[in-house]
KEKOL-267930 format. One record per residue: x, z, y of N, C-alpha, C in turn. Coordinates in steps of 0.05 Angstrom, whole numbers, padded with zeros to 5 digits, always signed. Layout:
BEGIN
XZYXZYXZY
...
This chain:
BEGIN
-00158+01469+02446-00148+01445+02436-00118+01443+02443
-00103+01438+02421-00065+01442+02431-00064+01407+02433
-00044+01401+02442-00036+01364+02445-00021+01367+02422
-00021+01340+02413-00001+01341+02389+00022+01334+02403
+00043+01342+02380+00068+01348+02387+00085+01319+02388
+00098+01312+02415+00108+01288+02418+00137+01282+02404
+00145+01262+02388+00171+01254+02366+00196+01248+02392
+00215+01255+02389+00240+01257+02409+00237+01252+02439
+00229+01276+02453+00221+01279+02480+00247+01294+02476
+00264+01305+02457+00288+01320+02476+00316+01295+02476
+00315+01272+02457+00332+01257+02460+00331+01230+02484
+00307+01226+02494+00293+01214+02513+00296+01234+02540
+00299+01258+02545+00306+01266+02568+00331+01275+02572
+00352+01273+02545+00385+01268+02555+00387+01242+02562
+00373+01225+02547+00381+01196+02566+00370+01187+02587
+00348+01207+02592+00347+01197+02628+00371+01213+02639
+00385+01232+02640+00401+01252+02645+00418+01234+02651
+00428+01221+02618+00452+01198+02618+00450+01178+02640
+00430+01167+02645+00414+01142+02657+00425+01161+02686
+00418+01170+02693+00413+01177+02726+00439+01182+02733
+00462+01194+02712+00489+01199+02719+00506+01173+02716
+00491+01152+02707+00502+01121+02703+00493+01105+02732
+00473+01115+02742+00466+01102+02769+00479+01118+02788
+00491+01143+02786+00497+01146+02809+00535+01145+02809
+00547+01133+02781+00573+01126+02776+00570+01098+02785
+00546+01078+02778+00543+01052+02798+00545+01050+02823
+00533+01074+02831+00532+01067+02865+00557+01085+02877
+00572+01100+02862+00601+01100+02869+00620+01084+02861
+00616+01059+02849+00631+01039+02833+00652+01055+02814
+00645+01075+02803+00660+01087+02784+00659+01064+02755
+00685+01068+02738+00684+01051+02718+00666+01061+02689
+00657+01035+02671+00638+01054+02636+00609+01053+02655
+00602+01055+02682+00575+01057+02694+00555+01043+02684
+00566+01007+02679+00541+00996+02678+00541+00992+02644
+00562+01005+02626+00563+01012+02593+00541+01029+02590
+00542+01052+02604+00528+01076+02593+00500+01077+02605
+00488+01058+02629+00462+01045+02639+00460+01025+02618
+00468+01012+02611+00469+00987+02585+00458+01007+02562
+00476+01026+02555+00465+01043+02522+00444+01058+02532
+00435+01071+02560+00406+01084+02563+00387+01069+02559
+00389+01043+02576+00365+01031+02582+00362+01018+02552
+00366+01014+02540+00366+01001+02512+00363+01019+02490
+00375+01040+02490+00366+01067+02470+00327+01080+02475
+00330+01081+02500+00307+01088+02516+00285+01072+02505
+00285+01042+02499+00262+01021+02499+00262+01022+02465
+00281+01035+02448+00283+01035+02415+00270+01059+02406
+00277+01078+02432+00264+01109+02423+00244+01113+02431
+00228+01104+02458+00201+01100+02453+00180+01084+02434
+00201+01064+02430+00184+01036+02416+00181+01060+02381
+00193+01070+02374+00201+01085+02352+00178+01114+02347
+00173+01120+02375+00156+01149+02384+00131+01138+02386
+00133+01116+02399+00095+01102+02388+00079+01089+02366
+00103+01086+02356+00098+01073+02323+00092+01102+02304
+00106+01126+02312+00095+01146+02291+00076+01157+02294
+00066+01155+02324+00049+01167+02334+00021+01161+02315
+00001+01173+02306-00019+01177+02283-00043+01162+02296
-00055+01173+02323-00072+01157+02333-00057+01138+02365
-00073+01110+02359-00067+01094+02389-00091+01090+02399
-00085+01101+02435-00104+01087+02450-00099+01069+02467
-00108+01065+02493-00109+01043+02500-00088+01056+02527
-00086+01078+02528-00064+01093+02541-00041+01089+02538
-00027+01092+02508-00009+01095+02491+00004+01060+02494
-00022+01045+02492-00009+01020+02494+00014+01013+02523
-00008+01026+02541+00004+01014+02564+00027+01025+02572
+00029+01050+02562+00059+01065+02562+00080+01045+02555
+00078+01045+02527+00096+01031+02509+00093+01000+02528
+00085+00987+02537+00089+00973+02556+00105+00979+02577
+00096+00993+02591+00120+01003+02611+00141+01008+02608
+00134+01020+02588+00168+01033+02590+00194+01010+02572
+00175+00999+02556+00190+00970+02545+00191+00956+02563
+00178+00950+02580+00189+00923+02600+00211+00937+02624
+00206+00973+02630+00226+00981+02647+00253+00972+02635
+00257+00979+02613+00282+00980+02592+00292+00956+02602
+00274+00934+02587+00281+00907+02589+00290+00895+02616
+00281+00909+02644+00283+00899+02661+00310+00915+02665
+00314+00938+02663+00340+00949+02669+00361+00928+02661
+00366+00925+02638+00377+00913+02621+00384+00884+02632
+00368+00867+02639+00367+00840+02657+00384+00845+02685
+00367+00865+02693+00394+00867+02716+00420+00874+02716
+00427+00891+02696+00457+00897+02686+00465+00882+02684
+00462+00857+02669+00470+00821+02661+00468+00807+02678
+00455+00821+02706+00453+00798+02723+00438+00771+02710
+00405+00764+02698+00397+00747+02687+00368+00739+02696
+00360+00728+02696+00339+00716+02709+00315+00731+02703
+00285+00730+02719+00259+00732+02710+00258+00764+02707
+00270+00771+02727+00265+00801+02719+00247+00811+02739
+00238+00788+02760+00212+00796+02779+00193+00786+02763
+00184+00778+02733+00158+00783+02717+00165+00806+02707
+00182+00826+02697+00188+00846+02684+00177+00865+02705
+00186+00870+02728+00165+00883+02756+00151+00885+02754
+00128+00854+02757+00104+00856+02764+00089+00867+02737
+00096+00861+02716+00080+00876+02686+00091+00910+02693
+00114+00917+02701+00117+00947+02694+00098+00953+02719
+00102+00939+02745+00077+00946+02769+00049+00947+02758
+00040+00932+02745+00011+00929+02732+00003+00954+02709
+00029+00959+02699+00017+00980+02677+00026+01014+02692
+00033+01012+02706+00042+01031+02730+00013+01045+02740
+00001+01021+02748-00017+01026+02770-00042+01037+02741
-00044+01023+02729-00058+01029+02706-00061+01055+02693
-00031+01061+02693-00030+01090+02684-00038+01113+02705
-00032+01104+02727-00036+01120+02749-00068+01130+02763
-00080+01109+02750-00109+01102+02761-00122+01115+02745
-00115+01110+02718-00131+01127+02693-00118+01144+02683
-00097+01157+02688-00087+01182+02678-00065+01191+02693
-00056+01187+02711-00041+01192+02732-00049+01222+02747
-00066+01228+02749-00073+01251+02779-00071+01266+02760
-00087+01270+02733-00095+01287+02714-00067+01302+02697
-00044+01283+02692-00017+01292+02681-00008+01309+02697
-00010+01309+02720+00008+01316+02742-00008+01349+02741
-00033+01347+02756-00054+01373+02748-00053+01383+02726
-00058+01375+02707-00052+01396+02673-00026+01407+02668
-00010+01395+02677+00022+01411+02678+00023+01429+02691
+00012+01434+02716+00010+01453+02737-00007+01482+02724
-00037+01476+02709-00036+01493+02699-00040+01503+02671
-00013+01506+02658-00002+01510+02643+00026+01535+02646
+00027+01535+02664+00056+01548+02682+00039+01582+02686
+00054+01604+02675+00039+01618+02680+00055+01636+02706
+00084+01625+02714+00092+01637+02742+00086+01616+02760
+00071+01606+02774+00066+01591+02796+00081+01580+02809
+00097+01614+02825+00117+01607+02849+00134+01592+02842
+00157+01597+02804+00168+01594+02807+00163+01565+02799
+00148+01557+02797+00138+01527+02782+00145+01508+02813
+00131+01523+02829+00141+01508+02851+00154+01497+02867
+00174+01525+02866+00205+01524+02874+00225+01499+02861
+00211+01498+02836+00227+01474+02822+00216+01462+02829
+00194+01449+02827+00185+01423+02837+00185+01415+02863
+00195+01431+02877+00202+01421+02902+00236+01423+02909
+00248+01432+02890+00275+01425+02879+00283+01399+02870
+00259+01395+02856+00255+01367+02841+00254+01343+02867
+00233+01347+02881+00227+01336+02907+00258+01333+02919
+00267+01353+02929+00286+01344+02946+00318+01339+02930
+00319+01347+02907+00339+01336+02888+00334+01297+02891
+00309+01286+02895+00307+01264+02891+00303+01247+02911
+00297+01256+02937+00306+01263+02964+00333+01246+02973
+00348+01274+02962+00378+01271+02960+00392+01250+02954
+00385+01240+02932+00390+01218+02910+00390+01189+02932
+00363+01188+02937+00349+01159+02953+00376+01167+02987
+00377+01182+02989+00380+01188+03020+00424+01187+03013
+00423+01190+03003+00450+01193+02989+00465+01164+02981
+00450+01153+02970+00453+01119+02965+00454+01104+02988
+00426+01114+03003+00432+01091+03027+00439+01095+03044
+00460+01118+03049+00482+01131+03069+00498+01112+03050
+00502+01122+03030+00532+01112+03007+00538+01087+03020
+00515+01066+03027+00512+01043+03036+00519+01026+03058
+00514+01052+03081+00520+01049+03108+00554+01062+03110
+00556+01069+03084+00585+01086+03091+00583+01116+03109
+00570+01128+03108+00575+01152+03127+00586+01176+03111
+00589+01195+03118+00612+01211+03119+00595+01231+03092
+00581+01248+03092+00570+01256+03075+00553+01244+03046
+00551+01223+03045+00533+01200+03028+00546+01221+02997
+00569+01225+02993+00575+01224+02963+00570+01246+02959
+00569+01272+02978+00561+01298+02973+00529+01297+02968
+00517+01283+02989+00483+01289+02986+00474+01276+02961
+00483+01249+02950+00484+01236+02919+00491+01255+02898
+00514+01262+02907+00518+01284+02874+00504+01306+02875
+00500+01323+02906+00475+01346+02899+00456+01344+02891
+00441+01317+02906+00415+01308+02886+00420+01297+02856
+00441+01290+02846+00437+01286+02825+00446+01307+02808
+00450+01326+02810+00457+01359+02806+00438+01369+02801
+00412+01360+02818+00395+01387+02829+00372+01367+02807
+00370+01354+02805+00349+01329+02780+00363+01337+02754
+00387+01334+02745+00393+01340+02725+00392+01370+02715
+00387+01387+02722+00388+01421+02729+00346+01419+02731
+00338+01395+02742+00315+01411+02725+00306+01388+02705
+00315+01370+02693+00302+01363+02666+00321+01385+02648
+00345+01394+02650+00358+01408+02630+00329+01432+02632
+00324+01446+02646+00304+01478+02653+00287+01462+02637
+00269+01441+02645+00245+01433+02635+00243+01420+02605
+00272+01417+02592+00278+01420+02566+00282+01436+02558
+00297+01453+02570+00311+01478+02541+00297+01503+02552
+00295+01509+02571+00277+01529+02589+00246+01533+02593
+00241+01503+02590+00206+01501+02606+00188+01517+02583
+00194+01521+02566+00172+01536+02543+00172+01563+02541
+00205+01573+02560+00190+01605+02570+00175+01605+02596
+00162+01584+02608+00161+01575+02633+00122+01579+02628
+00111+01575+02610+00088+01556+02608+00074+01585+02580
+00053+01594+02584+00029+01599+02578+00021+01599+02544
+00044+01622+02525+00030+01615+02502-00004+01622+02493
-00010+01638+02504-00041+01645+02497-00057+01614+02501
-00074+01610+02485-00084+01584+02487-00124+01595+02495
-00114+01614+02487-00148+01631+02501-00157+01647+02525
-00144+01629+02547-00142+01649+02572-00163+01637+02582
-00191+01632+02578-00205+01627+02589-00201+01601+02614
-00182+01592+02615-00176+01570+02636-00185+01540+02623
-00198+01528+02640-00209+01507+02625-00190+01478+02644
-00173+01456+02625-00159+01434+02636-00181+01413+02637
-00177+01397+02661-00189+01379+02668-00185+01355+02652
């Protein structure tokens, strides 16, 4: 059984790209930061809203996506404006969060894994991924305290995240398993 093929997953992961290089021009108060977080978070909630409407069949999965990720948008968006009620925008993206996580959460994470027909190197990145994001969290709240390295460990992690959604876009499909008859059965 192949998944069907998902409608702009490559323009949705330049704008998280965009998005993540807009948060970390915020948290260096670089200028255009909270413009280009303003055109992600808002492109993001038109191009999903857009990817679930073509989509042929809806489940009750699909819904809750398109929930989430609409009220993330929306909530991004509220806080850029500095505007009210964006702790109900939370608690709905927390609710459909947990939702997704409960009922299809463990299983996304596991079916990706095997699909990868080099292992090691699957891992190497993902734990690139790991500490690229690491970096990011640990980078900010140095940036915060002011200490001496904060803007190096921020931009490596945001280096080392951007370096693998670019692999896991333009790269990940020499990465992953065309025989669809290897006897391996997904959970």
């Amino acid at each position: 059984m192949r998944p069907s093929k998902k409608v702009l997953t490559l323009p949705l992961r330049i704008l998280s790209i965009a998005l993540l290089i807009g948060v970390a021009m915020k948290i260096l108060a670089w200028p255009m930061a909270t413009e280009i977080m303003f055109f992600c978070f808002a492109t993001v909630g038109l191009l999903y809203g857009y990817r679930f409407w073509k989509k042929p069949t809806k489940q009750f999965m699909d819904y809750n996506k398109l929930i989430m990720v609409s009220f993330w948008a929306v909530n991004g968006i509220f806080n850029l404006l500095d505007l009210p009620y964006t702790l109900f925008f939370q608690a709905i993206i927390a609710i459909s969060f947990i939702l997704w996580f409960v009922l299809e959460g463990a299983t996304y994470f596991i079916n990706g894994d095997l699909k990868s027909t080099n292992k090691s190197l699957q891992l190497l990145w993902n734990l690139a991924m790991v500490f690229g994001t690491l970096a990011i969290i640990s980078g900010s709240l140095l940036k915060i305290l002011n200490w001496e390295y904060a803007i190096s460990l921020l931009a490596m992690g945001v280096a080392i995240v951007c370096a693998y959604i670019f692999r896991d876009t333009f790269v990940g499909s020499g990465l992953q398993n065309d025989d669809s008859n290897n006897g391996e059965y997904q959970l």
